[in-house]
C-alpha positions in Angstrom: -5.2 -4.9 -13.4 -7.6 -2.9 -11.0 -10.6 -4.8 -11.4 -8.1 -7.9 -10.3 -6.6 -6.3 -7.4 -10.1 -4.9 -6.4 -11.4 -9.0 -6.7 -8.2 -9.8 -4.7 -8.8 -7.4 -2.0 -12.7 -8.4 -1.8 -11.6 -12.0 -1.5 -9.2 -11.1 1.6 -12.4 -9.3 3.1 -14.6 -12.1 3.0 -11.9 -14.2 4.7 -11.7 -11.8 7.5 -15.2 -11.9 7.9 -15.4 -15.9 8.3 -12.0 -16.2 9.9 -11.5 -13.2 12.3 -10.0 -9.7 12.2 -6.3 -11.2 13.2 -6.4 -13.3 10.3 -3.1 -11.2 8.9 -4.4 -11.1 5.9 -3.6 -11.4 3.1 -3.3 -14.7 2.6 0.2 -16.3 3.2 0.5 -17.4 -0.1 0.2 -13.8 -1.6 2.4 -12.8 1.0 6.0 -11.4 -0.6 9.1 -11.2 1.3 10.9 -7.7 0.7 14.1 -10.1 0.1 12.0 -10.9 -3.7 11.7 -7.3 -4.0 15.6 -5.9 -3.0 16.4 -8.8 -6.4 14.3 -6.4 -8.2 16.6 -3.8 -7.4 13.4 -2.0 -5.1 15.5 1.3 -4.3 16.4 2.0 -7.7 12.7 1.9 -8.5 12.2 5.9 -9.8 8.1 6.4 -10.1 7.4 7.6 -13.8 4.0 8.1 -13.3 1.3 8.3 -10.8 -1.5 6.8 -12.0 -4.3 8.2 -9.1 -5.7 6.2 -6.7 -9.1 4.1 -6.0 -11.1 2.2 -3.4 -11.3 -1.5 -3.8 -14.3 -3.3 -2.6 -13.4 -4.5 0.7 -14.7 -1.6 2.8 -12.4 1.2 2.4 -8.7 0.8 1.8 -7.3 3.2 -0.9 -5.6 2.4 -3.6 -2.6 4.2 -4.9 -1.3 3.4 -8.4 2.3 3.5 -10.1 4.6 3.1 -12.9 8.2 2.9 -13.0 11.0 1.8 -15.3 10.0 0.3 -18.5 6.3 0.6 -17.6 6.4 -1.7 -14.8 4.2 -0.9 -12.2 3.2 -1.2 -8.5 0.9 -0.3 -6.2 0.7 1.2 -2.3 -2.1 0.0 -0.4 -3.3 2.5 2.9 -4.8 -0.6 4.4 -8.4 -0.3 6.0 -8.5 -2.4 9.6 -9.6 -5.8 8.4 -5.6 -5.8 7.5 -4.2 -4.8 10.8 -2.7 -7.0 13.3 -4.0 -7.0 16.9 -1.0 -5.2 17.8 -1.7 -2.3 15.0 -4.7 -1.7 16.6 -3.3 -1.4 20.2 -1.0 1.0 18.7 -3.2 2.7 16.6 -1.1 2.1 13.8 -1.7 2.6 9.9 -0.7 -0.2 7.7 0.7 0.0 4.2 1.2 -2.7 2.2 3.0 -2.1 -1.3 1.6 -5.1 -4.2 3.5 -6.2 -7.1 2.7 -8.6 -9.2 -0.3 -9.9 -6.9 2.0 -10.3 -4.2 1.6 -8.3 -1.1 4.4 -6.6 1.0 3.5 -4.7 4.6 5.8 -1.8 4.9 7.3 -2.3 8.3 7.2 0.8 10.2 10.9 2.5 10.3 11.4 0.2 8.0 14.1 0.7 5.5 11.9 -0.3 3.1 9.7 2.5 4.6 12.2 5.2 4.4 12.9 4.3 0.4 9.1 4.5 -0.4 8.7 8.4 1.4 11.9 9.6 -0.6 10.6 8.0 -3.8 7.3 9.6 -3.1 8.4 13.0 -2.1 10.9 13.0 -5.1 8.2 12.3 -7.2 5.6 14.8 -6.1 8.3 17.3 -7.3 9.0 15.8 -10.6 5.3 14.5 -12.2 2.0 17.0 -12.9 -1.6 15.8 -13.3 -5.0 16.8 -11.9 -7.3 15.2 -9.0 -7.0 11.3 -8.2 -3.9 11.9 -10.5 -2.4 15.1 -8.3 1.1 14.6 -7.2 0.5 16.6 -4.2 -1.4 13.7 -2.9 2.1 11.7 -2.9 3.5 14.6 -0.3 0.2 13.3 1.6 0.8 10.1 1.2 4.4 10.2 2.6 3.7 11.8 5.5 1.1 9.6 6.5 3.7 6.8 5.7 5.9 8.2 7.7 3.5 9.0 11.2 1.5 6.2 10.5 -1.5 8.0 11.8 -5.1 6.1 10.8 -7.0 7.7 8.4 -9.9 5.0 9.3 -11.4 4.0 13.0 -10.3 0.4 14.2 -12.7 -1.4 16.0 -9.9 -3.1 18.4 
């Protein structure tokens, strides 16, 4: 499932590339509306395990991978610029996108969806152990950053 997300998130970089850096990627067609997601019951979604994190191959996003439920899984995206909108940039504005089943959903800042994801994450940091790109300390991290939405990379807008 990594290597196919990490071919996904290539495949949205070379469309950047040819298309522009507004291209609000990715694609529309992989694009999820949080409505599919609140039928999935998103907020009773309790993280099981933290599976560590990874860089795809499109220039610097990270990766970070969960499970929850009956081994279902789902992944948070910390989103490198080649994903920002124009108007992220003139903010200065971290985007997140969460990807389930090779759809894609931005987290809207102040978002409810937002707020869910940082509780999830903070509850889990308390509740799971592991070691390095598995640490759950790194969800406290990861929360916080959620939450300010400071950039962790340089935009060049």
């Amino acid at each position: 499932m990594r290597t196919l997300i990490q071919l996904l998130v290539m495949i949205f970089s070379v469309i950047t590339t040819v298309y522009g850096e507004n291209s609000m990627l990715p694609p529309e067609d992989l694009r999820g509306e949080w409505a599919e997601l609140h039928k999935l019951k998103f907020s009773g979604w309790d993280i099981k395990k933290f599976n560590g994190w990874d860089v795809p191959f499109d220039g610097g996003s990270k990766v970070f991978f969960f499970e929850f439920g009956d081994e279902e899984r789902f992944d948070l995206m910390i989103a490198n610029p080649a994903y920002w909108t124009e108007q992220d940039k003139r903010e200065r504005r971290q985007v997140f996108i969460l990807i389930r089943q090779n759809r894609f959903y931005r987290v809207e800042p102040r978002s409810d969806e937002e707020k869910i994801l940082i509780k999830k994450l903070k509850e889990a940091a308390g509740q799971l152990s592991g070691e390095g790109r598995n640490d759950p300390k790194l969800l406290i991290i990861l929360a916080e950053r959620l939450k300010s939405r400071k950039p962790i990379f340089k935009s060049k807008g």
